[in-house]
C-alpha positions as CSV (number, residue, x, y, z in Angstrom):
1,X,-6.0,-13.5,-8.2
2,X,-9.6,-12.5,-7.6
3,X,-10.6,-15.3,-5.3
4,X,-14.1,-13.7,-4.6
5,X,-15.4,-13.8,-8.1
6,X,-18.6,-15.0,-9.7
7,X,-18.7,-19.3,-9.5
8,X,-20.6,-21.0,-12.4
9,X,-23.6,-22.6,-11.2
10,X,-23.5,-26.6,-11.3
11,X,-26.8,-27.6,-11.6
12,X,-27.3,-28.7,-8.6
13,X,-29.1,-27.6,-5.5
14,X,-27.0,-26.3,-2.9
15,X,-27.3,-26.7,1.3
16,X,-27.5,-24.3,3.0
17,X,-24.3,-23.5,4.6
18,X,-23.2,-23.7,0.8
19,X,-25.4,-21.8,-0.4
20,X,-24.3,-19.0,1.7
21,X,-20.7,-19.4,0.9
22,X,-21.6,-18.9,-2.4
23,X,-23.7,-15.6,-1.6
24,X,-21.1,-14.5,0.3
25,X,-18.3,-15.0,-2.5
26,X,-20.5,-12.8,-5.1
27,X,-21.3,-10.1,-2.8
28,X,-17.6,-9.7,-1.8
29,X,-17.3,-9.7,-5.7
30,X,-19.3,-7.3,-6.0
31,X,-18.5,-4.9,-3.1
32,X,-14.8,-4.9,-4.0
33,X,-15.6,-3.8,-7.5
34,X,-18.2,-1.4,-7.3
35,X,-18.1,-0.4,-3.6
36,X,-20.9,-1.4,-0.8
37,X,-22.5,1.9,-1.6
38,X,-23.0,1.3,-5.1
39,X,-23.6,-2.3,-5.0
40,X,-27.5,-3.8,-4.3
41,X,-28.8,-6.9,-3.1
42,X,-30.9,-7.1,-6.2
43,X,-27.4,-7.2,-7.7
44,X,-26.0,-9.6,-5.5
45,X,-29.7,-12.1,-5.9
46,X,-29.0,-11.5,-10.0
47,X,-25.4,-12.5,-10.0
48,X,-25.9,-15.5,-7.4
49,X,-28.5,-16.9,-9.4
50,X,-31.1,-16.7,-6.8
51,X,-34.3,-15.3,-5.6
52,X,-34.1,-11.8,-3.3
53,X,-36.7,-13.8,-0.7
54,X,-33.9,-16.1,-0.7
55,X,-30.9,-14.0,-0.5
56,X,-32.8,-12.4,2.7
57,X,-33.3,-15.9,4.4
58,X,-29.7,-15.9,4.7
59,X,-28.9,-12.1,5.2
60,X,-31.1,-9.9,6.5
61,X,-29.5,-6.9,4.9
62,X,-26.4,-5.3,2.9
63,X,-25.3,-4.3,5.8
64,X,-24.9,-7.3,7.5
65,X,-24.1,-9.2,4.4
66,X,-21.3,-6.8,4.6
67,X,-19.7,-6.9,8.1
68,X,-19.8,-10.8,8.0
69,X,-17.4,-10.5,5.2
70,X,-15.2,-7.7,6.8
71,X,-15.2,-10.0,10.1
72,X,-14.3,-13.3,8.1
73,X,-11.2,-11.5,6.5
74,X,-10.2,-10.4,9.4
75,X,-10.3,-13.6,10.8
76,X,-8.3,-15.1,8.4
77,X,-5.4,-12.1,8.3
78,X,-5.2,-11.9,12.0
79,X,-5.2,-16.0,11.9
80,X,-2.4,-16.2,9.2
81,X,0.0,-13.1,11.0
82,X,-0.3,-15.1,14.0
83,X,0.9,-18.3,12.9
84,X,3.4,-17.0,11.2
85,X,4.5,-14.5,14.0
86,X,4.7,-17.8,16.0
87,X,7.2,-19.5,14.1
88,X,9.8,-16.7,13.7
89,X,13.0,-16.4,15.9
90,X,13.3,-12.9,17.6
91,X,11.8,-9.9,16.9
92,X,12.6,-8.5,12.9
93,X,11.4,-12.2,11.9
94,X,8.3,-11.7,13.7
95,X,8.1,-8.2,11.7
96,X,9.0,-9.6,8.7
97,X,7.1,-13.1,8.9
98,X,3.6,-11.3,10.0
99,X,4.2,-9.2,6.9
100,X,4.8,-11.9,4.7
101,X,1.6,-13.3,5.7
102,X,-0.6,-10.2,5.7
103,X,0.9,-9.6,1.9
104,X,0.3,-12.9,0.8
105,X,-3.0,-12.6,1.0
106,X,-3.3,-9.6,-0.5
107,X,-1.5,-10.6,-3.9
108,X,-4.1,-13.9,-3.8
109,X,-7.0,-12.1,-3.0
110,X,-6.7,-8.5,-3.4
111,X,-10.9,-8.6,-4.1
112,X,-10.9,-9.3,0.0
113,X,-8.6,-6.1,0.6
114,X,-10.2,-3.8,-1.8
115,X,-13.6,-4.3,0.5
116,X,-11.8,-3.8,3.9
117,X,-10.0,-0.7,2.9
118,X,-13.2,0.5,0.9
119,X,-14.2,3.8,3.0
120,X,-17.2,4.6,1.1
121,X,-20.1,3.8,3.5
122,X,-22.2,6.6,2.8
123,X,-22.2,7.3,6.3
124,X,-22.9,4.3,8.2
125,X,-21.4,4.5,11.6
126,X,-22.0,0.3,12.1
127,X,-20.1,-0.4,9.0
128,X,-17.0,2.4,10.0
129,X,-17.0,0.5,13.4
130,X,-16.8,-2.9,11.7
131,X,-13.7,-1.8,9.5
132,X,-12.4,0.2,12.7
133,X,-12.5,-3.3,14.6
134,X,-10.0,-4.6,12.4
135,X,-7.8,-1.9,12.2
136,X,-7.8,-2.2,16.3
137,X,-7.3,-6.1,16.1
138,X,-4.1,-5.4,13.7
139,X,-2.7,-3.0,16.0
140,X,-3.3,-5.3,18.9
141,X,-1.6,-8.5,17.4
142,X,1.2,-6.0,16.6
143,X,1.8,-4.5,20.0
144,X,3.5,-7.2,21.1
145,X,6.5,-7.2,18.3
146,X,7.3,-3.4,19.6
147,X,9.9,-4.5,21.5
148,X,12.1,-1.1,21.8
149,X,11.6,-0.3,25.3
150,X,8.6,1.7,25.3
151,X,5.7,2.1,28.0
152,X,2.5,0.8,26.8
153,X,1.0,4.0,25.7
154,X,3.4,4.9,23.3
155,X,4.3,1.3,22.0
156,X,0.6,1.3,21.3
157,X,1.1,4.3,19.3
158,X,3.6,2.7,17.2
159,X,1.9,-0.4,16.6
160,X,-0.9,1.8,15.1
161,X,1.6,3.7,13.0
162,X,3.0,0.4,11.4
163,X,-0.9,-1.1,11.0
164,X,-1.3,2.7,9.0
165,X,2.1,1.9,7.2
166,X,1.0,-1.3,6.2
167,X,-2.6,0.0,4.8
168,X,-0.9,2.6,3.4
169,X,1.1,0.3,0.7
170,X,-1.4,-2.0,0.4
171,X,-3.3,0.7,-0.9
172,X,-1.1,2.5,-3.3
173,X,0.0,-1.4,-4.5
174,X,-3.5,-2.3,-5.8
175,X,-3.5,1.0,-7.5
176,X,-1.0,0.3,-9.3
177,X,-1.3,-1.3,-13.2
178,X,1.5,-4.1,-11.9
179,X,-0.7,-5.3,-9.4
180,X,-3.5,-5.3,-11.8
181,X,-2.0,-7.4,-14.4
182,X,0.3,-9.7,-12.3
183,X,-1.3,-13.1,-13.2
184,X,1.5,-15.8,-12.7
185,X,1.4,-17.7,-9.0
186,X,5.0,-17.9,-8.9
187,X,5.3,-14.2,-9.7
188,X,2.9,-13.3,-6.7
189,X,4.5,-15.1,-4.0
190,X,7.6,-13.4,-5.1
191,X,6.3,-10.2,-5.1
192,X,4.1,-10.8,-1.2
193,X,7.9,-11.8,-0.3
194,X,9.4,-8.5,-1.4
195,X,7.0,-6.4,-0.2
196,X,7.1,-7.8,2.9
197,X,11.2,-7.7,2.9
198,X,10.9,-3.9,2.0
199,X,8.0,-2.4,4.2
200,X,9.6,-5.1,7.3
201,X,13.0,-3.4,6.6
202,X,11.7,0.4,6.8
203,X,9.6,-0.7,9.7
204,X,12.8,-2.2,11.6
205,X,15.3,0.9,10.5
206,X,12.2,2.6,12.4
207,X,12.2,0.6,15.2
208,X,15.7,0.5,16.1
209,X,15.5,4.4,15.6
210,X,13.3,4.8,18.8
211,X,15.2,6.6,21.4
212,X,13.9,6.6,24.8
213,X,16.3,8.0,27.2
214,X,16.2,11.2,26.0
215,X,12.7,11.5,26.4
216,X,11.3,13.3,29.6
């Protein structure tokens, strides 16, 4: 479910903190479909049903229009995993729990995750940084689960190689033509659930894999 699409105007005049709520939705709209490269504030004005003058009251560019909707999903991800992580008993449910809420929010608002793994900036080292940020902030709030022994260095390094695992599938399952035409709320719960059963299982088999006493 595309949560960030296009609202139908109501007649009625917004306030401001609504108003940019509402800009906000279309541009993430917009961005996740036709990439922040691509995508114009002229665009974003057109399809908000505004003026440009008063899209740039609230926004002063694309750019930052942009990096306050990386940093608000971020927010929320990093909000949900933690909450979750919280209520879990030992460490596979804290895998497995932090997944679970990391993939349900991607099968109920997959428009959020195509425009944080969208890597087409032309260029811009701010808006690398911004997505960068988040990547770091994952790995961070998964550090802590790496419970297999390891100095900090190198459980650091593995927290970073399940963050990239995690990307990775998110990826490849937005690709695919299931994800694309899986409609039914019932049907996406179930599938967030098995997704996170079967990348929290590899990451575990992983885990308990990790030898360290025959390391110099």
């Amino acid at each position: 479910m595309d949560s960030l699409a296009k609202q139908p105007s109501t007649g009625r005049r917004l306030s401001g903190e609504q108003r940019r709520a509402q800009l906000l939705r279309v541009a993430g709209y917009l961005f996740a479909r036709q990439g922040f490269s691509s995508t114009t504030m002229d665009e974003v004005a057109e399809q908000a049903g505004v003026t440009k003058p008063l899209l740039y009251q609230h926004f002063d560019s694309k750019k930052a229009l942009y990096i306050e909707l990386v940093d608000e999903i971020a927010h929320r991800v990093l909000k949900a995993v933690a909450i979750a992580t919280a209520e879990a008993e030992g460490p596979r449910q804290q895998v497995e729990f932090g997944l679970r809420a990391y993939f349900e929010i991607l099968v109920e608002d997959t428009d959020a995750f195509r425009l944080l793994y969208d890597r087409n900036h032309g260029g811009d080292d701010d808006l690398g940084r911004a997505v960068r940020r988040v990547e770091h902030a994952l790995v961070e709030g998964v550090d802590p689960l790496v419970d297999a022994g390891l100095d900090q260095r190198h459980r650091h390094l593995i927290a970073a190689a399940m963050v990239g695992m995690t990307e990775g599938a998110s990826i490849s399952w937005m690709d695919s033509e299931y994800a694309k035409n899986l409609e039914d709320p019932q049907e996406r719960l179930a599938e967030a659930q098995r997704l996170a059963s079967r990348v929290g299982g590899l990451m575990w088999a992983g885990l308990r894999a990790i030898h360290t006493d025959d390391l110099p």
